[in-house]
ZAKOL-888301 format. One record per residue (C-alpha): residue number from 1; residue in three letters; z, y, x. Coordinates in Angstrom, 2 decimals. Example, Ala and Ser with C-alpha at 12.3 -4.5 7.8 and 13.67 -1.06 7.14 Angstrom:
<sites>
i;aa;Z;Y;X
1;ALA;7.80;-4.50;12.30
2;SER;7.14;-1.06;13.67
</sites>
This chain:
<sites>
i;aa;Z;Y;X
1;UNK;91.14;124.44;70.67
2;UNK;92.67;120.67;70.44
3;UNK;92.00;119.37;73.88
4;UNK;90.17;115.45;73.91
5;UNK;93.61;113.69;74.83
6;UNK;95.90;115.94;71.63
7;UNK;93.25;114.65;69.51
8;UNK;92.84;110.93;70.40
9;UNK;96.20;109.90;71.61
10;UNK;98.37;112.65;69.17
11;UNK;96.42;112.91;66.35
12;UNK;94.53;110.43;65.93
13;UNK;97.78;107.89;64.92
14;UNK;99.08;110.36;62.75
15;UNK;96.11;110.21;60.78
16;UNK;95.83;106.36;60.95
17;UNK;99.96;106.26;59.78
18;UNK;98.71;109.01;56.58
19;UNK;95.64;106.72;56.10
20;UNK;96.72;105.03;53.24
21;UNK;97.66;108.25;51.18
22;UNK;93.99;109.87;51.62
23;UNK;92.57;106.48;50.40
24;UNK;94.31;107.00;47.35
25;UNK;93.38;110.81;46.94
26;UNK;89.36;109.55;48.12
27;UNK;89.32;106.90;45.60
28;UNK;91.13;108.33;42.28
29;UNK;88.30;111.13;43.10
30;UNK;91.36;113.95;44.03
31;UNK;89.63;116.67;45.13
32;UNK;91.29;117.05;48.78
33;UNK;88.62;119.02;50.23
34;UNK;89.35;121.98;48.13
35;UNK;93.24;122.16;48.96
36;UNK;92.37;121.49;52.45
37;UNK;90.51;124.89;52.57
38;UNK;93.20;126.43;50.74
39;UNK;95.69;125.40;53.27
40;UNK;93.55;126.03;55.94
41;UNK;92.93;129.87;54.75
42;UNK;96.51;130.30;55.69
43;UNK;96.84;128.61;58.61
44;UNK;99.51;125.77;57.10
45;UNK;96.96;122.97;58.60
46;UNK;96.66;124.18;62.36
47;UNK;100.61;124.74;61.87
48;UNK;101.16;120.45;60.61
49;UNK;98.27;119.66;62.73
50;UNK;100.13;120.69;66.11
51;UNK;103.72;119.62;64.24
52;UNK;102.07;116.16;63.96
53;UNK;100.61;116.05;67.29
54;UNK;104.30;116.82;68.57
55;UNK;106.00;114.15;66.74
56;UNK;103.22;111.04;67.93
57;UNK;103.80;112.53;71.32
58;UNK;107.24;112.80;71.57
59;UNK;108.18;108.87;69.60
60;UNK;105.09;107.45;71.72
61;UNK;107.75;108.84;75.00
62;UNK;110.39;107.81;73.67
63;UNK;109.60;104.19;73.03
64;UNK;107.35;103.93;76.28
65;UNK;110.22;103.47;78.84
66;UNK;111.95;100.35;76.66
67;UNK;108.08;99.53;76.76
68;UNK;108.14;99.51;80.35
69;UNK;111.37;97.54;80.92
70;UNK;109.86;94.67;78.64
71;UNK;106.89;94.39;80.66
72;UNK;109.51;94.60;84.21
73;UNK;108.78;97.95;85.01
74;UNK;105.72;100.56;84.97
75;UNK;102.35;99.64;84.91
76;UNK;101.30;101.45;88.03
77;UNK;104.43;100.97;89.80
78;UNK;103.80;97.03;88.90
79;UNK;100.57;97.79;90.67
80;UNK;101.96;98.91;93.49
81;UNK;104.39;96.15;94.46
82;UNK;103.83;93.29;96.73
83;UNK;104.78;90.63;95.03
84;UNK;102.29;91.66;91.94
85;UNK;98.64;90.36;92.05
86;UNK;96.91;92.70;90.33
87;UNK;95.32;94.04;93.58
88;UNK;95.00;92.09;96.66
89;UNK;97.12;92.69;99.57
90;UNK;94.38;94.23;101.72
91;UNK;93.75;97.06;99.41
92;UNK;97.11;97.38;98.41
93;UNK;98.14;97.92;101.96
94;UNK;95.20;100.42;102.72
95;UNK;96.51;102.31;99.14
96;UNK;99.67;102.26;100.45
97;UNK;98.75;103.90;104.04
98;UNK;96.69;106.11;101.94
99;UNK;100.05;107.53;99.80
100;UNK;102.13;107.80;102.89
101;UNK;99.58;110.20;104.49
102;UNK;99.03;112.08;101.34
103;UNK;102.78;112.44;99.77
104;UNK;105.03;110.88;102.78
105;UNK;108.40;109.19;102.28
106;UNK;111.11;107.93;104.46
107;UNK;110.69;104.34;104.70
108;UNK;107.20;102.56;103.82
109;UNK;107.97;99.52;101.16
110;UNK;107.13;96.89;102.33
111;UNK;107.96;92.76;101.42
112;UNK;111.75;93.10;102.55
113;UNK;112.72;96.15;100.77
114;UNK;111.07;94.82;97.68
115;UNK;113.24;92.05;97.89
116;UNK;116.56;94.00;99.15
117;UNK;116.53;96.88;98.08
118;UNK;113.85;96.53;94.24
119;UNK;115.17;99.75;93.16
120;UNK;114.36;101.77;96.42
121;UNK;111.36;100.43;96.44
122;UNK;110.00;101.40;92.85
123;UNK;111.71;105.02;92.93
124;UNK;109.12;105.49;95.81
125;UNK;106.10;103.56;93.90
126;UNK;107.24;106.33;91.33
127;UNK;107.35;109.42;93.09
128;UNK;103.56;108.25;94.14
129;UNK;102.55;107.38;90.63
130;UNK;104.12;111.05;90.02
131;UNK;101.86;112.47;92.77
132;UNK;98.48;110.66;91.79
133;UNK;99.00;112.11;88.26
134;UNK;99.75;115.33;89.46
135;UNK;96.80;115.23;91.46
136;UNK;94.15;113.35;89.06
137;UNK;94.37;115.89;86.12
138;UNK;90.93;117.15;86.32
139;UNK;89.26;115.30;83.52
140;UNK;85.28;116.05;84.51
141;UNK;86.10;114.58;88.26
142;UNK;87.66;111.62;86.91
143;UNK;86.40;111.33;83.37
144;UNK;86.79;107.21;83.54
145;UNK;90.82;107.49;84.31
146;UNK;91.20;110.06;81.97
147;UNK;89.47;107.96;79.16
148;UNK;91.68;105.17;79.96
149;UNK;94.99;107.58;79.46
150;UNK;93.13;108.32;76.04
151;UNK;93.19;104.88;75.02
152;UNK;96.47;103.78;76.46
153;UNK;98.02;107.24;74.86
154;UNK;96.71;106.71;71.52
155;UNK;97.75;103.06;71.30
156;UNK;101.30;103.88;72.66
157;UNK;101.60;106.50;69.96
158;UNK;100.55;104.50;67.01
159;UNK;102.73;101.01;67.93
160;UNK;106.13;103.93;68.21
161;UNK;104.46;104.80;64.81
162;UNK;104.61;101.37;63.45
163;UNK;107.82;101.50;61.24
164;UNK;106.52;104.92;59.91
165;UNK;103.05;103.29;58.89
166;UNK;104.20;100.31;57.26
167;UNK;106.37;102.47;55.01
168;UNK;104.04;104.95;54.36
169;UNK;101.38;102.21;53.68
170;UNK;104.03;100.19;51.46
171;UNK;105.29;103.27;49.63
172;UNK;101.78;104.13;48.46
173;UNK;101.11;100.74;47.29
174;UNK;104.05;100.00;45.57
175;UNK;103.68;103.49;43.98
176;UNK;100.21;103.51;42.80
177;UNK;100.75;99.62;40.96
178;UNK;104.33;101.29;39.32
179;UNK;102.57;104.85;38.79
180;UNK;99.50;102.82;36.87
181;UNK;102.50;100.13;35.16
182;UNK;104.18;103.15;33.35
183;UNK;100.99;104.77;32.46
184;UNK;99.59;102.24;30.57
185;UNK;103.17;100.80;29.60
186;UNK;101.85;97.35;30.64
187;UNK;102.21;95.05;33.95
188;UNK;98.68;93.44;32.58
189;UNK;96.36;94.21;35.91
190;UNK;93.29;93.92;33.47
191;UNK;94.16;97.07;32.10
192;UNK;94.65;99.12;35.49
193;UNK;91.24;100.99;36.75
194;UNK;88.83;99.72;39.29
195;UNK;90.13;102.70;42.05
196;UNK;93.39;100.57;41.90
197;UNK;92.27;97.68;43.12
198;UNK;90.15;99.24;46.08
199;UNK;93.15;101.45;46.96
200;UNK;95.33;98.69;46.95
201;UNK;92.82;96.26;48.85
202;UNK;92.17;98.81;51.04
203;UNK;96.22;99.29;51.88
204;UNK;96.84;95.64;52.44
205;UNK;94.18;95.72;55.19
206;UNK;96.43;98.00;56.74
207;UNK;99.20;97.06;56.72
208;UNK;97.71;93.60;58.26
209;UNK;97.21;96.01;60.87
210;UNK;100.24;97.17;60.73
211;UNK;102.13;93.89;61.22
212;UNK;99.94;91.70;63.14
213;UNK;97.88;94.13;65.42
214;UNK;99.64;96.98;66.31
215;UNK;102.09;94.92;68.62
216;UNK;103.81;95.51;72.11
217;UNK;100.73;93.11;73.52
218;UNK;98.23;94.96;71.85
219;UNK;99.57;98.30;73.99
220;UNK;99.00;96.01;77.60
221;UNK;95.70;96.13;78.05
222;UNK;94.87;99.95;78.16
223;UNK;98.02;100.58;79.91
224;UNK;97.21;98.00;82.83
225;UNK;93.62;99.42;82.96
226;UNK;94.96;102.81;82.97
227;UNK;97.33;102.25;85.74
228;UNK;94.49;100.44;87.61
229;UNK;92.35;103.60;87.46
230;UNK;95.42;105.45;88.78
231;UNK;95.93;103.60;91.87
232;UNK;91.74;103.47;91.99
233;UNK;92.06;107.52;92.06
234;UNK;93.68;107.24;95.57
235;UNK;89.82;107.30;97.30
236;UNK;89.18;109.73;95.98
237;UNK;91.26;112.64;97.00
</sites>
């Protein structure tokens, strides 16, 4: 069974990347349902299903750390630092003596090894960031974090996705409006069918998407919110 977070966050984008091509088959009338059950009889569409969900998850990581550089570091590790006002210094501090107890390092960070020593300082915010997720995976107990990973998964996924969609989306259009061209041995757009232009209307909205949504800034939200509900997590273990 696809667990809530494969679906959403691995899945879901894959299907939002393919959108454009089941448009076509939905609109032209193709009858998809039947070679869907076909497929499914022999097991090809679990098979893609967990190929696909392998592929969002694996360009969403790889993408995600030159995500993290352009933002000057990890959300949660962000979180963590001093000189970041996300969360003021009293609860920060009282987070901080929290970690310590819980998963226990050398040295406490603190204002001067921030500023000496940045690097020292964020491999420790990171080995607690590794903790708390280690420690937070029950999704039932802390069903508002792990929606937030949801939504900050699935939008990381689709923006690595991005090149992939646009082509997929731009293929499809250009093909249908040359497919229809040949048939009809004609560039006159009065003689293509109605399905063309709702196919094609329907592609250009996403690819709008495409280009002026899914963006680096669109990803900052859920991943700030998600990190806040990480560090949040702390009170309750």
């Amino acid at each position: 069974m696809i667990g809530s977070y494969t679906l959403n966050a691995r899945l879901y984008p894959m299907a939002i990347v393919f959108l454009p091509v089941f448009v076509l088959g939905v609109v032209y009338s193709v009858e998809f349902q039947s070679y869907f059950h076909a497929l499914s009889s022999i097991g090809i569409v679990g098979a893609l299903t967990y190929l696909l969900s392998q592929i969002s998850r694996d360009l969403g990581k790889r993408k995600e750390k030159g995500l993290w550089e352009s933002w000057g570091g990890a959300p949660t590790t962000q979180i963590l630092r001093f000189n970041n006002s996300r969360i003021d210094i009293h609860t920060k501090t009282r987070y901080h003596a929290k970690l310590q107890a819980k998963c226990p390092v050398a040295v406490l960070p603190d204002h001067l090894m921030e500023n000496t020593s940045p690097a020292q300082a964020d491999e420790i915010y990171a080995a607690w960031t590794t903790y708390l997720r280690g420690q937070t995976r029950d999704a039932k107990k802390f069903s508002l974090l792990h929606k937030e990973k949801i939504g900050y998964g699935f939008r990381r996924n689709l923006w690595a996705l991005k090149l992939l969609g646009i082509f997929v989306t731009g293929t499809v259009l250009l093909g249908n409006f040359i497919y229809l061209a040949l048939e009809n041995n004609s560039l006159n757009l009065a003689l293509f069918p109605k399905p063309f232009f709702l196919s094609s209307f329907l592609s250009v909205v996403i690819l709008i998407f495409w280009i002026f949504v899914c963006k680096r800034t669109w990803i900052t939200p859920s991943a700030y919110a998600y990190a806040e509900r990480l560090v949040e997590s702390i009170d309750a273990l």
